[in-house]
N, C-alpha and C positions, 0 to 999 in steps of 0.2 A: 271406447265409444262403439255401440253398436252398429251392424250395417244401414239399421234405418237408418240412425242417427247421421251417419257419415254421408249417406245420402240426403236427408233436407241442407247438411251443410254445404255439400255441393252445389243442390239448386240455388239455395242462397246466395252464396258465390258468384254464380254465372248472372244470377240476377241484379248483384253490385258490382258485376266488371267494370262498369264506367266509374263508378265511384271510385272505385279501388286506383284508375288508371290517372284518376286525379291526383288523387292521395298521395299518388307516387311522385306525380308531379312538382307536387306542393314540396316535398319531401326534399326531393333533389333541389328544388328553387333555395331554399334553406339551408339547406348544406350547401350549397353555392355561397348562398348571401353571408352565412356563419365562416367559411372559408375565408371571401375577402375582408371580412370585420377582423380577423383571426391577422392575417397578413398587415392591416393597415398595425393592429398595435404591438407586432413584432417591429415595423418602421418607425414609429412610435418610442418604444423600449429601446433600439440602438442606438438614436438619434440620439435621446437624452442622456445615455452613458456616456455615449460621446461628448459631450458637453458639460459634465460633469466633470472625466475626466476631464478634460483641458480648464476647466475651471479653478477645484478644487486642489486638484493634484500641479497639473502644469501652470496654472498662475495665468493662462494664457486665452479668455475668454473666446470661443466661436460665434457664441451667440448671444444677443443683448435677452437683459432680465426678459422684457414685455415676451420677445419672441419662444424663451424657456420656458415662462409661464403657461404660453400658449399650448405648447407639446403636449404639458402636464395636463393642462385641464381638461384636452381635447385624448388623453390617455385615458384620463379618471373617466370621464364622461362615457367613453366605450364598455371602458370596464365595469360600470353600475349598471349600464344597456346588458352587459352578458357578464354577469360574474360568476360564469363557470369558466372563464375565459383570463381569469386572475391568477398568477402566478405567485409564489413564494418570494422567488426574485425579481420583480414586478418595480420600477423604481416607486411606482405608489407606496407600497408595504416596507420602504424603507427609508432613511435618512440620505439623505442626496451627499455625495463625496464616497471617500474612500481614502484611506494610509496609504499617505507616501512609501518607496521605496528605500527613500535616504534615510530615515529615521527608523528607531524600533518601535514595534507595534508595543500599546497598554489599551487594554477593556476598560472599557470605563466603569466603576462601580454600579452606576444607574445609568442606562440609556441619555445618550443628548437628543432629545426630538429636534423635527425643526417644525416649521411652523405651517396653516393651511395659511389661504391668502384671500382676501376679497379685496374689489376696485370700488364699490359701488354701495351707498347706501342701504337699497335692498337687499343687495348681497352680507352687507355688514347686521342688517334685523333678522337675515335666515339663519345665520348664526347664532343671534342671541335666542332665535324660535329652538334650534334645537337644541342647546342648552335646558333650555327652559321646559322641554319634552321631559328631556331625562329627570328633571328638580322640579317639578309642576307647581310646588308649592314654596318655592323657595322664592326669594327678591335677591337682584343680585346687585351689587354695586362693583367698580372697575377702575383699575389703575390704568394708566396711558404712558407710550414711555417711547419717542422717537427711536424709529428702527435703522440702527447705525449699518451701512454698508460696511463692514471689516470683515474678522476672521473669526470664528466663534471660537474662543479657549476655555477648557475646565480644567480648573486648579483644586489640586487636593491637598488639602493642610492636616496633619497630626499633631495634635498638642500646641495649635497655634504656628506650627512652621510649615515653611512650603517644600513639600516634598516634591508635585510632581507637577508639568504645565503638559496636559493634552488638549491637540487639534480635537475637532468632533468627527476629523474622518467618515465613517460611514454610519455614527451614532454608535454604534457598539465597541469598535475598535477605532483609535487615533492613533497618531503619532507622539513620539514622543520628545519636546522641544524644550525640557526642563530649562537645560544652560541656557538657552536664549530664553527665555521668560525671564528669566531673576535680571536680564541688564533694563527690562522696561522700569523704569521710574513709577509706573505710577500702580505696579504690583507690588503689595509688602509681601517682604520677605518674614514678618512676624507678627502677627495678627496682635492687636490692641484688646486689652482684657481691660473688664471692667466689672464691677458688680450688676448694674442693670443687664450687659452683652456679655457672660463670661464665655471665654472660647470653649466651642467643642474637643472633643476627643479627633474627631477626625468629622469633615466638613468635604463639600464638593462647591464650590463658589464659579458661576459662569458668568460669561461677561464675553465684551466683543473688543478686540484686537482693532486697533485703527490708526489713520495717520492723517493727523489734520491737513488739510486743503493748501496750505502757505508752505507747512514742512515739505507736502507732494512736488512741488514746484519747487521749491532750493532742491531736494535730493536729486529732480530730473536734472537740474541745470548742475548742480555739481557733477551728477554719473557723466552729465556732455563734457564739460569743460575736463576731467580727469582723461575722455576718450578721447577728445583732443589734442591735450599733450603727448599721450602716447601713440597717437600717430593710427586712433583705431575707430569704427562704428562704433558709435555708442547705440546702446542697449539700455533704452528708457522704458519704464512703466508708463503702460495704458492708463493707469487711471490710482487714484488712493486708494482704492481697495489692494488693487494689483503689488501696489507699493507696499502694502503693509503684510499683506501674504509671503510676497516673497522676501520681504525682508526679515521674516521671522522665521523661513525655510532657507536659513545659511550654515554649512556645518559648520562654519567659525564662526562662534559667540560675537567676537568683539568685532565683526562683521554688524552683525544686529543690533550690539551695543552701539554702534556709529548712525545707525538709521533711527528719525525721530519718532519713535511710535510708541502710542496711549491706548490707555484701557478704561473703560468701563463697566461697572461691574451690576449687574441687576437678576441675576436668580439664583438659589440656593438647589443644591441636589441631595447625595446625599448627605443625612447628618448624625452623629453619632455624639452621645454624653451630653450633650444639651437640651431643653425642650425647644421645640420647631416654632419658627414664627408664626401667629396666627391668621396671618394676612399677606400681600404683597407688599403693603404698606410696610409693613413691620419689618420684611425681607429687606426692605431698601433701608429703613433705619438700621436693621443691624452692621447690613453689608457697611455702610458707611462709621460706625461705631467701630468697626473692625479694622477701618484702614483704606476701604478701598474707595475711590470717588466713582460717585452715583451720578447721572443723569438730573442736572439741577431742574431739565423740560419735564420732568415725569410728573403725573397731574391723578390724585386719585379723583374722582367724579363719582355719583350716585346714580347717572341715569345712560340710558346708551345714546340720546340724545345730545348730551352732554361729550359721551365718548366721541362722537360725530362731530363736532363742532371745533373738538379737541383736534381731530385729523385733518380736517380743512383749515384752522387757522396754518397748524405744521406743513402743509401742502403750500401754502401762501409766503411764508416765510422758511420755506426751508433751505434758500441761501444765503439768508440771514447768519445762519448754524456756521460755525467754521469748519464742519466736517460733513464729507456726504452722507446724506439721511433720504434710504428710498420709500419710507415710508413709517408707519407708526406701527406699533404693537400694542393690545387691548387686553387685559388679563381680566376675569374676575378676581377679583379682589379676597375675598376670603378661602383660606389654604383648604379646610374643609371639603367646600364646595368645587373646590379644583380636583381633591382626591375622589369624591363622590364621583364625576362628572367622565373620569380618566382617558384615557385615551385611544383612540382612534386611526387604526395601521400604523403609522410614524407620527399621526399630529395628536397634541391636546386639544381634550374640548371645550377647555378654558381659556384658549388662547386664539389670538386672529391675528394675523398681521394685513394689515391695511396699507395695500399698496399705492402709490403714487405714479403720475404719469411719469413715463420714464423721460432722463435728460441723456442718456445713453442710447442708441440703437444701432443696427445694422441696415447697411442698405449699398445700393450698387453707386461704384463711379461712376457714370455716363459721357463724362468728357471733364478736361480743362482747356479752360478760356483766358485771355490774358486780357487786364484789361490798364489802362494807361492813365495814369493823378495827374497831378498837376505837375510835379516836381518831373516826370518824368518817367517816375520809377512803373515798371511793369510788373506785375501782381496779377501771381495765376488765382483763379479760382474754380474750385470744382463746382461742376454741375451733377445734382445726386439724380437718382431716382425718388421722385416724394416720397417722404416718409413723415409720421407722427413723432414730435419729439417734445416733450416739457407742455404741448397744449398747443404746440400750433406746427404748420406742416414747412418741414424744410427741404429746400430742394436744390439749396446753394449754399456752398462753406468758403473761407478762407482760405489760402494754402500760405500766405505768408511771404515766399519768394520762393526762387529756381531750387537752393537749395536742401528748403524743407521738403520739397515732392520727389526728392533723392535720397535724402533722409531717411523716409518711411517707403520708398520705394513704392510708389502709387504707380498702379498700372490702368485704365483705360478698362473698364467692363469688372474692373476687382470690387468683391463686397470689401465695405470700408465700416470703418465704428465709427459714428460721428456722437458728438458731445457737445452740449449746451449748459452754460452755469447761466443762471440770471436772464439776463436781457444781454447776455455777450453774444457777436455774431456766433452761431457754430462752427464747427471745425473738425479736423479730419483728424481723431487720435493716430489710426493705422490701420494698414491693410490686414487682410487675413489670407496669409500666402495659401493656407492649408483645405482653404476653400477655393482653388484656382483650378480650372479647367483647360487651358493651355491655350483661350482665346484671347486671354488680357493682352492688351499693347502696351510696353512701355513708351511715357513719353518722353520728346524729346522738346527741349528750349530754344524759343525761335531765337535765330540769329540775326534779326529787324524788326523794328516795329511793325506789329498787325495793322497800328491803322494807317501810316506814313511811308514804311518801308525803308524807314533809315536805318544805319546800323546800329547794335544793340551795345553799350559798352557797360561792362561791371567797375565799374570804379571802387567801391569798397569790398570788391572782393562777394558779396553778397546778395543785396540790389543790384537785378539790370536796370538800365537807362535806357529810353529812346534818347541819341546825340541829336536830334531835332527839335530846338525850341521853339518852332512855329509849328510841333507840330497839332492838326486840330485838337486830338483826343485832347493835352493839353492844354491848348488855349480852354477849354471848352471847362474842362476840371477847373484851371483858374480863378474862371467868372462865376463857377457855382461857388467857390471855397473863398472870393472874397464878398460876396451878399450874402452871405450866410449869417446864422444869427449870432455864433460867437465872433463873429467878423464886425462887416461894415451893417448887419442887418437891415437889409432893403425887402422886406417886406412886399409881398406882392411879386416877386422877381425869382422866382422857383423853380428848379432844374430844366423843367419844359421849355418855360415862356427864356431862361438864359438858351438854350440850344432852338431857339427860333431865331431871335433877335441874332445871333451867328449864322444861321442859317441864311437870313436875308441878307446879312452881308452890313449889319446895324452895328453890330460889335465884333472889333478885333483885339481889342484887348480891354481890362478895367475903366480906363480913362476915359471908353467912348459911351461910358452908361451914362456918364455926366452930361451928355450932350443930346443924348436922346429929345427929340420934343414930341407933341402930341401927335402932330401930323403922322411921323411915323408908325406909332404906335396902331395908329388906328385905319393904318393898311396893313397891319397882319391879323389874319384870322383870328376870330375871339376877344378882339377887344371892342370896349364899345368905352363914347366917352368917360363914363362913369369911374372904369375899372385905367384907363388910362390913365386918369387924372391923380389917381390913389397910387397908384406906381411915379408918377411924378414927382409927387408929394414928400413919399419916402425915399426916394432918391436923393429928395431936397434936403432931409432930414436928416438922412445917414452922413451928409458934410460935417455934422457938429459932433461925431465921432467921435472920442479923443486921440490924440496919436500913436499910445500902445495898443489898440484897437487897428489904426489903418496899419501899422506896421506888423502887427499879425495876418492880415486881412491880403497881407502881396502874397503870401503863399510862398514863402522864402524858405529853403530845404534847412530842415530842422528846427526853423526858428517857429514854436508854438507857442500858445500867448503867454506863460511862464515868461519866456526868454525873453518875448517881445515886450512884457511890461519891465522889465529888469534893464533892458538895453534902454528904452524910451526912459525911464527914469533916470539911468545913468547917462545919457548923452545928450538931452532934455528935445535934440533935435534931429530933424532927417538928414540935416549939411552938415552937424558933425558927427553923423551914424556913419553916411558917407567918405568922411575926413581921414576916421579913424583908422589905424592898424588892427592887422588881426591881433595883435600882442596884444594893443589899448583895449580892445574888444574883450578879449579873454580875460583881464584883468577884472572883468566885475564880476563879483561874486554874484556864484551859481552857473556863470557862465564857461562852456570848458572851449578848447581851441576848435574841436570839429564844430560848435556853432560858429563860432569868431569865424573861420575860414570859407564859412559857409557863405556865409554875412559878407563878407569883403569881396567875393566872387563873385556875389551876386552886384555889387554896387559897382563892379570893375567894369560891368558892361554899359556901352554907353544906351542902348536901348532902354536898359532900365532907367538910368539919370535921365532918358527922355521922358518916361512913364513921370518921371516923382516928379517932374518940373510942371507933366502938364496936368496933375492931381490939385498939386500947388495952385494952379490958372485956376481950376474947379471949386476952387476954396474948400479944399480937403486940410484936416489939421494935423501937420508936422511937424509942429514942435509942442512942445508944454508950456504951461505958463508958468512965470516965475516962483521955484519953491517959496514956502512957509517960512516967513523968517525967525531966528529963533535967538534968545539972548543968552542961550546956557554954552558954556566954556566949556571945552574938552575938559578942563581943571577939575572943573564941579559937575561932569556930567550924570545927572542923577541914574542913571542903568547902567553905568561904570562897573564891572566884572561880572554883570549879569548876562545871562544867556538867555535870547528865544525860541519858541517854534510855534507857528500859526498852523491847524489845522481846519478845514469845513471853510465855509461860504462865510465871509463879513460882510455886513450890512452898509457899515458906515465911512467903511474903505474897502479899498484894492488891499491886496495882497502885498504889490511892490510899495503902494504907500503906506502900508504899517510895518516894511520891513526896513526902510528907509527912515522912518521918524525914528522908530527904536535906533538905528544904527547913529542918524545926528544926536540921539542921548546917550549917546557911550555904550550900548548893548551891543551883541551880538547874536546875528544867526546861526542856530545851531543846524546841523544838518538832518539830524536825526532824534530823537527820544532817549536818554539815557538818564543814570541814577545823577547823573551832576547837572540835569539841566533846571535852571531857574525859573521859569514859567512856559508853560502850554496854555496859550492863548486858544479857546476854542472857540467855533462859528457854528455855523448850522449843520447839519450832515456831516458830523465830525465822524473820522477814519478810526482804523486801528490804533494811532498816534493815542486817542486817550485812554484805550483799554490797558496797552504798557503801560503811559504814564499813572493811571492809577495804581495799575499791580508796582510801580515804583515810586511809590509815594510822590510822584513830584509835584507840586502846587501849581493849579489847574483854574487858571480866570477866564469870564467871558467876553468877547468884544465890549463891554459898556465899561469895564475895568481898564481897561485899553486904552482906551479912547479919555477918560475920563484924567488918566495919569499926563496923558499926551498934552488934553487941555491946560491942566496943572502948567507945566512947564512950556507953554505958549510953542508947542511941536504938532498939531493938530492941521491936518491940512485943509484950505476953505473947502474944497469940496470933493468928493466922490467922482475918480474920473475912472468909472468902468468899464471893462472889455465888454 
């Protein structure tokens, strides 16, 4: 540069000072702002290894799906804002996990991806939008396929045999858990050949590791009762998934051979000596040609609307499923258009998984409270911090008794994993010690009742008891649990308006709702005559009751209306329910001696024979009317060495009077489902009870068959005396 030159560059200089002194400004504000983006997804990236780890690796979850999700999206989301800012080792750019320790490491021939994720309609058409960027002229149609909560396993087969069973570990590298794969049943050990599906040379078949919902629940209760005996904490799984991970991470085989756990099998990797399926479609018919069982829910579809509709019915009934399903999975359908489309850092761009509200989260203990039934028994429950769970916000769980909150060792201020299946209350799976700050309070179990201050006594060991049977919380529980509608159903008489009428001093126990008159009613707030007269009414109406009804309806410890229609039938009355022994008691089938004794306890008290005497004055019904008379001889009785079992709702009887007619026709009640049992009588809302008995052929009638046999042999009872 010459001196002129250097000289106009000067004045020009001096003449953008302010410029320049912004620039610079700008500059540093920027590398500020780049700094703290730079920090947040270093917090970001460790957070999620961490949880990973303890996931994959330890079996031992920190944090629920919704809230991993969140980390990720809110990682990705940074990192498209700055992707100079992406790393190699980035949990984005890779498959979520990592190889165990205990096991030896195998590569897996072809990458396991896992999957990207959307919650949302929209979310689920941006997905098909950029599919459809990359194939602009393509149409695409989609197979759907419930996305099972388990362990992802790829199995490698030579010549039809199974050589090798790897986790997906980190997608490139797994463990290796051969011996434990060959004791699951429902992996063959030799691929089925066929002329249409002849086996490959060597195959890569993926599929997901799982442990149905009923097996999760026997394994826990076995792991309890095994720790029991030996005198130790038992060590339960969080949840089926948890169960089925770590039961297939045992160095002894015949460890995992003992744990109930199923496979499923839905995508092909690699494939070698055969030609490739042309579809998903085709994928699942081979898979299952081959041996393995497929997903009977997988639904191929034409349109993405269709694919939508697909994952909202499975959202609606997905605890219908007998295993956990947090969501669905969407593939296009044609293999092609899957390779054209390929892949994207660790996901396909052929694939979504379609997440579901979660039934699992995290959230803080804030306290437990105790609260007091009718029987007595006192029942902690926890108070959460709200949280979203399954669709609606929980803020309160179960804890079961003193016990279970020792169990899991709940502390006061601990993040907790709460779980909801269904319409069941939620409930506290377990703390998470490894997230404790050292503020948590352990609690302790009062030694009196909260509401009375009597002393607290355990009699079985398990339940505490308030020893005060006057006392309110009680009375109060009582009168709700015997107007209620599987009770004496009084209508109009609803947990409020029962804790007012106490409150005024109107009711001290069941007997005084009978005496109620208008007048009263209509000096406590809220009534007017109208609404008084309608509570009268049904008061009147709840007298005609039947007696296995009111005898449910006292609120008798154990006795639930099972028992109470089994007793009421077998004693036909209140004075020889009364009369009876606990021995006489226990002798009727179904009923075992902790009812009997329960039962006899309660009738020893003379408070109570005052209650029955003066329900009796009230023209409440305790006794029955005289059985169905019948002319068939024990000699000739036509269900003579047959066996029963009633499942679901009957219309046209009770339960105890179709179990009772079968029995005056010479049958028997079976207790359970098995390959010798002679008829499965089914109802409406029929259980598990017929799923066995179909898969065991047993012959399976509906109540009008029932009923119709009954008529036959003059064992039909006049009429229908319902709980």
């Amino acid at each position: 540069m010459s001196h002129a030159d250097k000289e106009s560059q000067m004045n020009a200089d001096g003449q953008n000072g302010v410029g320049a002194t912004q620039t610079t400004t700008a500059t540093t504000a920027v590398a500020a702002d780049m700094a703290e983006v730079n920090t947040r997804i270093e917090e970001l990236r460790q957070q999620i290894r961490e949880a990973e780890h303890a996931y994959f690796v330890l079996d031992n979850p920190l944090l629920s799906d919704a809230q991993f999700d969140a980390l990720v999206r809110e990682l990705r989301s940074l990192e498209e804002a700055y992707p100079e800012l992406i790393t190699p080792d980035s949990p984005t750019q890779r498959v979520s996990g990592e190889a165990s320790s205990i096991f030896s490491k195998f590569r897996h021939p072809t990458p396991m991806l896992s999957l990207a994720n959307v919650r949302t309609p929209d979310e689920l058409r941006a997905w098909q939008q950029r599919a459809q960027r990359q194939l602009p002229h393509a149409t695409f149609d989609y197979v759907c396929e419930p996305k099972i909560d388990g362990l992802s396993m790829n199995l490698i087969y030579e010549h039809g045999r199974l050589i090798y069973g790897i986790t997906r570990g980190d997608g490139a590298i797994g463990e290796d858990v051969t011996p434990n794969v060959r004791t699951i049943k429902d992996i063959p050990h030799q691929l089925h050949a066929s002329e249409q599906y002849p086996v490959p040379d060597r195959i890569e078949i993926r599929g997901e590791i799982y442990m149905l919902r009923e097996n999760f629940e026997a394994l826990n209760a076995r792991l309890e009762e095994e720790a029991t005996k030996a005198g130790t904490t038992p060590r339960l799984f969080a949840n089926a998934r948890n169960s089925a991970a770590g039961s297939l991470r045992q160095k002894d085989p015949q460890v995992t051979a003992s744990r109930p756990l199923s496979f499923l099998a839905y995508q092909i990797g690699l494939i070698e000596g055969a030609a490739e399926p042309e579809s998903q479609e085709d994928v699942l018919r081979h898979l299952q040609a081959w041996g393995f069982p497929v997903s009977p829910l997988a639904r191929h579809v034409q349109t993405l609307e269709e694919a939508q509709a697909y994952c909202d019915e499975r959202q609606a009934q997905r605890f219908d499923v007998p295993y956990d399903i947090d969501g669905a999975v969407i593939k296009i359908n044609a293999r092609w258009q899957q390779q054209e489309l390929g892949v994207v850092a660790r996901d396909p761009r052929w694939a979504i998984a379609y997440k579901f509200a979660p039934v699992e989260t995290n959230t803080k203990l804030l306290d437990i409270v105790i609260t007091v039934g009718r029987t007595g028994a006192l029942i902690p429950n926890a108070r959460l911090q709200p949280v979203q769970l399954g669709g609606i916000t929980v803020s309160n769980a179960t804890l079961f008794n003193f016990d279970e909150v020792a169990r899991k060792d709940l502390r006061i201020g601990d993040t907790v994993v709460v779980q909801r299946h269904g319409d069941v209350i939620p409930g506290i799976v377990k703390a998470i010690p490894e997230l404790r700050d050292g503020t948590e309070q352990p609690w302790t179990p009062p030694t009196e009742c909260p509401v009375c201050h009597a002393p607290v006594l355990r009699e079985d060991g398990v339940v505490a008891y308030c020893t005060n049977a006057q006392c309110p919380a009680q009375r109060l529980e009582r009168v709700r649990h015997f107007v209620s509608k599987g009770a004496m159903d009084i209508r109009g008489l609803g947990s409020e308006i029962v804790a007012r009428l106490i409150d005024a001093g109107l009711v001290h126990d069941v007997a005084d709702i009978y005496s109620l008159t208008e007048e009263q009613l209509l000096a406590l707030p809220g009534f007017q005559k109208k609404s008084a007269s309608n509570l009268l009414t049904s008061i009147a109406n709840s007298k005609r009751r039947p007696f296995p009804a009111v005898l449910f309806a006292l609120g008798i410890r154990y006795v639930g209306e099972k028992a109470a229609e089994i007793i009421a039938e077998g004693f036909r009355s209140m004075e020889a329910v009364l009369a009876a022994t606990p021995d006489q008691i226990a002798a009727l089938q179904g009923i075992g001696p902790t009812v009997a004794e329960s039962l006899h306890q309660w009738g020893e008290q003379q408070t109570n024979r005052d209650l029955i005497a003066r329900l009796v004055a009230a023209g409440l019904q305790l006794s029955l009317p005289d059985g169905p008379a019948t002319t068939v001889s024990p000699e000739n009785a036509p269900f003579a060495g047959q066996t029963f079992l009633l499942t679901g709702s009957l219309a046209e009887l009770t339960r105890g009077q179709a179990e009772q007619a079968i029995v005056a026709l010479g049958g028997k009640i079976a207790p359970s489902v098995t390959k010798s049992l002679s008829h499965l009588i089914v109802g409406e809302a029929a259980g598990s009870k017929l799923e066995k008995a179909e898969k065991l052929n047993v012959p399976i009638h509906d109540e009008a068959w029932l009923v119709e046999r009954l008529r036959e042999h003059n064992a039909m009872p006049a009429e229908r005396k319902r709980l």
